[in-house]
C-alpha positions in Angstrom: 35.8 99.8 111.9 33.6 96.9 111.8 34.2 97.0 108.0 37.4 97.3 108.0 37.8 93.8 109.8 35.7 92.0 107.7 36.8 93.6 104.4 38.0 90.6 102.2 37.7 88.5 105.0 38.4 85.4 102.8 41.6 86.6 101.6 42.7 87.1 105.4 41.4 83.6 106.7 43.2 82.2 103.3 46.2 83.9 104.9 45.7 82.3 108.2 45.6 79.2 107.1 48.3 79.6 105.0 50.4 80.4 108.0 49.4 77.5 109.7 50.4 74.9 106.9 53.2 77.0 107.0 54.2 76.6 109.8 53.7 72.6 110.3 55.7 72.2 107.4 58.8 74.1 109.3 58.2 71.8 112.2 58.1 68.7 109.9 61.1 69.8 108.2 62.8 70.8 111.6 62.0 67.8 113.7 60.4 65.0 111.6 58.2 62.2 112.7 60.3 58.4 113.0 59.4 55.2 113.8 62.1 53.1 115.9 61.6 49.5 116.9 62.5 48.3 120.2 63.9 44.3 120.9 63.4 41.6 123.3 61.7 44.0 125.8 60.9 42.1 128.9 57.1 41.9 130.0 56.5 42.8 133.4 53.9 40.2 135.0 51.7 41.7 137.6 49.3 40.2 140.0 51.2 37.0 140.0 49.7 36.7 143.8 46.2 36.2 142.5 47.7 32.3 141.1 49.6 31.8 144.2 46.6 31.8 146.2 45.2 29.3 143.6 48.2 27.2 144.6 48.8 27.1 141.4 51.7 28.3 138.6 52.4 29.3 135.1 55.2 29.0 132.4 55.6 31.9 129.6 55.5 29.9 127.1 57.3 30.6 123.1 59.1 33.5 124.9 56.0 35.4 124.6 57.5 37.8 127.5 59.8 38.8 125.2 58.4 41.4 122.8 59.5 44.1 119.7 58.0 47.2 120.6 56.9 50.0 117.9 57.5 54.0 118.9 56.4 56.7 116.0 57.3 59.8 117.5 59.4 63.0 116.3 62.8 62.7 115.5 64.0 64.7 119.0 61.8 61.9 121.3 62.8 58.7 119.8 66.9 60.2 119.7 66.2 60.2 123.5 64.7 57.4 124.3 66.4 53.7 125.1 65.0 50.3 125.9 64.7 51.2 129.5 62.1 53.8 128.8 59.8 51.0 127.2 57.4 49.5 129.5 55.3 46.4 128.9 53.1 45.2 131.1 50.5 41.7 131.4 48.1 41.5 134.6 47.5 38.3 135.8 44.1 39.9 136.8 42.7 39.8 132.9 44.2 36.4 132.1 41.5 34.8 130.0 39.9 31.6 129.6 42.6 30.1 127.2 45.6 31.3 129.4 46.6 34.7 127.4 46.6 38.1 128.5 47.0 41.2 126.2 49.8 43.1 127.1 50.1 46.9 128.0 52.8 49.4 126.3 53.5 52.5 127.5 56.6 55.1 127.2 58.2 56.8 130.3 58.4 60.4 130.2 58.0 60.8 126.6 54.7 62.4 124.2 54.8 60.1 121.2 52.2 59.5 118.7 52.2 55.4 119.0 53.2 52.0 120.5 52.4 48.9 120.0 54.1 45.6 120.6 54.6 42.1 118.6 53.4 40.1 120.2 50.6 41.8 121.8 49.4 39.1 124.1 51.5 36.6 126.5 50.6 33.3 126.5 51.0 31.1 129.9 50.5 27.4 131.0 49.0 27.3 133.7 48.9 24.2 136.5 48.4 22.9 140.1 51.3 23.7 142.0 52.5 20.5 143.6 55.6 19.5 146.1 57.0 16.7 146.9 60.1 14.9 148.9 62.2 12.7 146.6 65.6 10.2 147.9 68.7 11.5 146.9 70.8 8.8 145.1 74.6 9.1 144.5 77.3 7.5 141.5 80.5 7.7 141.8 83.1 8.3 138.9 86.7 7.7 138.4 88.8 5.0 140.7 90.8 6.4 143.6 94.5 6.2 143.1 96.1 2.4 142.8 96.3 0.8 146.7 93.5 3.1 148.1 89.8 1.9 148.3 87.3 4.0 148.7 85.8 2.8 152.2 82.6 4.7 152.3 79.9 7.8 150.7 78.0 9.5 153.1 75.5 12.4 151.5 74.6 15.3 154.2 70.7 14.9 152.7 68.9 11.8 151.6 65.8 13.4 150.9 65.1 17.2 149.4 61.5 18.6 148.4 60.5 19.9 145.0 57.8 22.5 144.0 56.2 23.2 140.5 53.8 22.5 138.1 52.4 19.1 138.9 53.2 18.0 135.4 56.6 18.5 135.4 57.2 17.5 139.6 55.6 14.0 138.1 57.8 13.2 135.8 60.9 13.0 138.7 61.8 10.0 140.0 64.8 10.9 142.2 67.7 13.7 142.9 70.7 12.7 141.4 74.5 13.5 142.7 77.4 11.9 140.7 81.3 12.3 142.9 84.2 11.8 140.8 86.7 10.2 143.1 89.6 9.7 140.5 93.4 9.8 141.6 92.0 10.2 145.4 94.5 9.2 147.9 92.8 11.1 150.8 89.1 11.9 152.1 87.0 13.5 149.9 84.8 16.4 150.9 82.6 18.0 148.0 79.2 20.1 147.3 77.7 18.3 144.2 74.6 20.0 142.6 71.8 18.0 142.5 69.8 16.5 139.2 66.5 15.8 138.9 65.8 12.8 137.3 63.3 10.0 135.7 62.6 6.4 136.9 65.1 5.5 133.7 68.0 7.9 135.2 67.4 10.8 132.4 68.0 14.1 133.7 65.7 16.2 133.2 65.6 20.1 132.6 62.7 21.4 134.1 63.1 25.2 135.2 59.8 26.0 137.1 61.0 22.9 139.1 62.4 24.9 142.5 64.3 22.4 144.6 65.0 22.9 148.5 68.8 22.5 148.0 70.7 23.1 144.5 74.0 21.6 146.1 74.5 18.5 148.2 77.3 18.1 150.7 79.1 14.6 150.2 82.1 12.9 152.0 84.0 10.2 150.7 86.7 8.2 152.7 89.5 7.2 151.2 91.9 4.8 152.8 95.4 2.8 152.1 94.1 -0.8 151.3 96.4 -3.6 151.9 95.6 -7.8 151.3 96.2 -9.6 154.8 96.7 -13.4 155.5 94.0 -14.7 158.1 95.7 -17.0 160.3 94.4 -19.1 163.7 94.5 -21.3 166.6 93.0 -24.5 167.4 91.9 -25.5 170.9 91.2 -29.4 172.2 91.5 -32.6 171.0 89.1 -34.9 168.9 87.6 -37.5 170.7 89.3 -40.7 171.3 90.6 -42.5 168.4 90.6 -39.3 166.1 93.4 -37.4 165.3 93.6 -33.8 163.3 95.1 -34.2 159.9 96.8 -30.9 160.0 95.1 -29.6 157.0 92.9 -26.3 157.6 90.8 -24.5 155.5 89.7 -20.8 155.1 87.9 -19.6 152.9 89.0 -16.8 152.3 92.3 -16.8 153.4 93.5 -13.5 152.6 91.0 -10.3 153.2 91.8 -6.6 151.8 91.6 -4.2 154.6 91.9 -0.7 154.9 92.7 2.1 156.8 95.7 4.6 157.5 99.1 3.9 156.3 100.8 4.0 159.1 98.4 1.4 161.1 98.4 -1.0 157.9 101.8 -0.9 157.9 101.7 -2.4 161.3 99.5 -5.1 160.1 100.5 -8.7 158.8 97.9 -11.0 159.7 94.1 -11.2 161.5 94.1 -13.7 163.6 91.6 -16.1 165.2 92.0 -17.4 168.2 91.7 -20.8 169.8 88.7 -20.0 171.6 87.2 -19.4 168.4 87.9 -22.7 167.0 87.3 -26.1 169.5 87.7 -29.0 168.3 87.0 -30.8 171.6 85.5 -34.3 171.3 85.0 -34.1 167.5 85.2 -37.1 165.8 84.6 -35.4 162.1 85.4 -32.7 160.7 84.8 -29.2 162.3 83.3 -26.1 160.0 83.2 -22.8 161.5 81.9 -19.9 160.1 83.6 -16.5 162.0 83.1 -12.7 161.5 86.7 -11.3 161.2 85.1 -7.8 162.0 85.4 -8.7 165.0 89.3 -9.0 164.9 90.3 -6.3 163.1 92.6 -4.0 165.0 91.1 -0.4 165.5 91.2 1.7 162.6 91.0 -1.1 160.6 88.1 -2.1 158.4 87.3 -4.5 155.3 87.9 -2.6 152.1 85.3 -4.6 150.1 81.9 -3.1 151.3 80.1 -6.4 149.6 81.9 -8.5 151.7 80.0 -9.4 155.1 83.3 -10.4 157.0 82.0 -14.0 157.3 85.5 -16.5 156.8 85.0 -20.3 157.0 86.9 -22.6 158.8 87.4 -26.3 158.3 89.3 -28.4 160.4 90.2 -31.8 159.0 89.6 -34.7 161.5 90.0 -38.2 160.6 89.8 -41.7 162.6 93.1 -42.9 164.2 94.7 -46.1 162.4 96.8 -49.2 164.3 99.6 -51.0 162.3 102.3 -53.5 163.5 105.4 -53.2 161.7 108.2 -56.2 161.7 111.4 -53.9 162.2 114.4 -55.7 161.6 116.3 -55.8 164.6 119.7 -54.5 163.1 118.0 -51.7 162.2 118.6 -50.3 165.5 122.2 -48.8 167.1 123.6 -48.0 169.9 125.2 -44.5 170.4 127.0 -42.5 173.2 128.2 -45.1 174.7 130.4 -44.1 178.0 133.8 -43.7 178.0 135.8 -46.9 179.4 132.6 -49.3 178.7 131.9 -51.3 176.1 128.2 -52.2 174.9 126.3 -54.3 173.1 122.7 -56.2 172.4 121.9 -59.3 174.1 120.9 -62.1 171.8 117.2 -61.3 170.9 114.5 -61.7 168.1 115.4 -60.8 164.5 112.3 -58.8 164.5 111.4 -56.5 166.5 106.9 -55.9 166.8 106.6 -51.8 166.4 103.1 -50.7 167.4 102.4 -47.8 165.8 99.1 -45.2 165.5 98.7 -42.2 163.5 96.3 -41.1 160.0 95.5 -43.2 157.5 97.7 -41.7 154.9 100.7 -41.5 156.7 100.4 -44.8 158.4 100.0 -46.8 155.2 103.3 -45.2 153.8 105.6 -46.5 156.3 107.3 -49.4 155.8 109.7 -51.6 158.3 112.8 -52.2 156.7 113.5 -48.4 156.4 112.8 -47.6 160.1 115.8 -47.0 162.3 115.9 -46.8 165.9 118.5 -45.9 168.3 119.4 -46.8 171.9 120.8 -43.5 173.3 123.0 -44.6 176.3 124.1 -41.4 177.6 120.7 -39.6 177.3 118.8 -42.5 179.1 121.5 -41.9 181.6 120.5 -38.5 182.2 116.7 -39.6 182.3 117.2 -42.1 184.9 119.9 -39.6 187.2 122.2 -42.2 186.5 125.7 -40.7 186.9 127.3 -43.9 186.2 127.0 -46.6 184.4 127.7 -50.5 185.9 128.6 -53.4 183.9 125.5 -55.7 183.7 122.7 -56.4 181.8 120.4 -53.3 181.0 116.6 -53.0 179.6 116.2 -49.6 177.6 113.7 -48.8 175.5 114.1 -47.7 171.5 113.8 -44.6 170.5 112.9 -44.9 166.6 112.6 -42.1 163.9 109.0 -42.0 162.4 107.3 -39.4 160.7 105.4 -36.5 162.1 101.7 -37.9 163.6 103.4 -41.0 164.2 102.9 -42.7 167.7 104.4 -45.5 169.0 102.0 -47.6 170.7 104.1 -50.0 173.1 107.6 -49.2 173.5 110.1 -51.7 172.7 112.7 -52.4 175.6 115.7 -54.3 174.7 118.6 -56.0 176.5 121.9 -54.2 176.2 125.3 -55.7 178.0 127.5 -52.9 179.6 131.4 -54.5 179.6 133.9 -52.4 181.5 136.8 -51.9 179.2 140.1 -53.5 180.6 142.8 -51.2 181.7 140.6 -48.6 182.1 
């Protein structure tokens, strides 16, 4: 028996062999071995925690998370397999001296002869982690609709904090917020993302930058705007021998407020009151400077924010001036005479001495032979609850027609013979 089995035991183990080549070459030709590449496979980062209690962060840098992935495996595994069943990995704990870490690639589920990756190794920056509170700065774009002013911006944050790698958190200045206002005719409420800036105003992209608010609530007001006279009062008189020339000044004289429609329509001038401006005593002239804030009607405010509300007033006072003017005498008449009398001027002067007061300018323009005066009969009646009239010699003074700031000094009284009418 024993011979038997080892009787041309070459020729059998030849056989054997045979068989086996055989048979790999039915499984090669049944389900042959293929290589299949895998793309832009996200590497998994693990241990990150081991940084964070550095306090500090990294940044992937040239995408190097991003990897191809090389599978050889028979035809039947690769058919099955997708990007899902790819895993790369990098631990944080084997992150070496120059900020790389050789990544791990496995299969899920699958027997396959190899995989490897390109690249094979991720390669961080790593930095201090730093925070820090930065103001939050607004612009506004576009103009509100014509006759509406936009009154006021209020942001709901002024300050937000940032967190990141100390070289990028350096490089912001500020947290920009831009609100376009155009066409508005009513308030504006909005939530405007947030920039992060330089010192210059440049926006600046920085992703491992993590702010504490992406948005920023912001409300604008909008209001009807309307220009409104500012008129006044004066209250007093100059001191003795000054008189006020009439002319005012305010500067300015016409403010642009704002508010509702329906309480500017309601609005024609701000006003200043008496109070306000005393010119008791003054013998020059008087400047004032008032806050009209203080006279605007509620729900009414000053449309220009630059403007502090300050208006100045100047009230013109000059020194009184005496003149006497040589009126001809004929220059005055005698009107509403009663009925049944007769009357007429006793002999007198052919001039008549007209004391007169008043400014400068006004005073110098006068001149005598065009003043008229009149004796009003009938009104001096009245005055002296005269009912009637008896037929003598009266004394009544002249009424004469001089221009506005004029004052006559000493009246002028002249004789005037009442003659009862016969018949009557």
């Amino acid at each position: 028996m024993k011979k038997k089995i080892f009787h041309n035991w070459g020729l059998k183990l030849g056989s054997l062999v045979l068989a086996f080549v055989l048979w790999l070459l039915v499984i090669q030709i049944g389900d042959p071995k293929e290589t299949e590449v895998f793309r832009n496979i996200q590497v998994k980062l693990i241990n990150t925690e081991l940084l964070d209690q550095q306090n500090k962060v990294y940044e992937v840098l040239d995408n190097t998370d991003k990897v191809s992935v090389t599978v050889r495996a028979p035809q039947s595994v690769i058919n099955s397999l997708t990007s899902s069943d790819i895993v790369a990995e990098a631990d944080m704990s084997k992150l070496t001296e120059i900020n790389t870490i050789v990544i791990s690639f496995n299969v899920l589920n699958a027997d396959v002869d190899s995989v490897r990756g390109n690249p094979d190794a991720i390669r961080l920056n790593v930095e201090e982690r730093r925070s820090k509170w930065i103001n939050v700065r607004y612009n506004i774009t576009g103009e509100v609709a014509e006759g509406y002013v936009l009154t006021s911006v209020r942001p709901e944050l002024t300050r937000i904090q940032i967190t990141g790698p100390k070289s990028q958190v350096d490089q912001v200045s500020y947290a920009g917020v831009e609100l376009d206002v155009s066409g508005a005719v009513t308030d504006i409420t909005a939530n405007v993302e947030t920039m992060l800036c330089d010192a210059e105003g440049n926006v600046q992209d920085l992703a491992n930058v993590v702010k504490t608010s992406d948005y920023v609530k912001m409300d604008a007001e909008v209001l009807a705007a309307k220009d409104v006279p500012v008129e006044f009062d004066i209250s007093g008189e100059p001191a003795d021998g000054y008189l006020v020339t009439g002319t005012v000044d305010v500067d300015p004289g016409t403010i642009k407020a704002a508010g509702r429609t329906y309480t500017l329509n309601n609005l024609s001038a701000i006003s200043i009151p008496g109070e306000d401006l005393d010119i008791t005593g003054a013998s020059e002239n008087v400047i004032k400077t008032i806050n009209i804030k203080k006279y605007l009607p509620s729900g009414v405010t000053l449309a220009d924010s630059s403007f502090d509300g300050n208006v100045t007033v100047t009230i013109h006072i000059e020194p009184e001036v005496e003149t006497v003017l040589n009126v001809p005498a004929s220059s005055v008449s005698l009107i509403n005479i009663p009925e049944g009398f007769y009357a007429e001027f006793a002999e007198t002067e052919e001039y008549l001495e007209l004391r007169v007061s008043g400014l400068e300018e006004v005073v110098s323009a006068l001149q005598a032979d065009t003043i008229r005066g009149t004796i009003d009969l009938a009104a001096w009646m009245e005055e002296e609850n005269m009912e009637k009239i008896s037929a003598r010699t009266h004394y009544i003074p002249v009424t004469f027609m001089l221009p506005d700031g004029v004052t006559v000094k000493e009246k002028i009284i002249l004789p005037v013979i009442i003659t009862k009418l016969e018949g009557v």
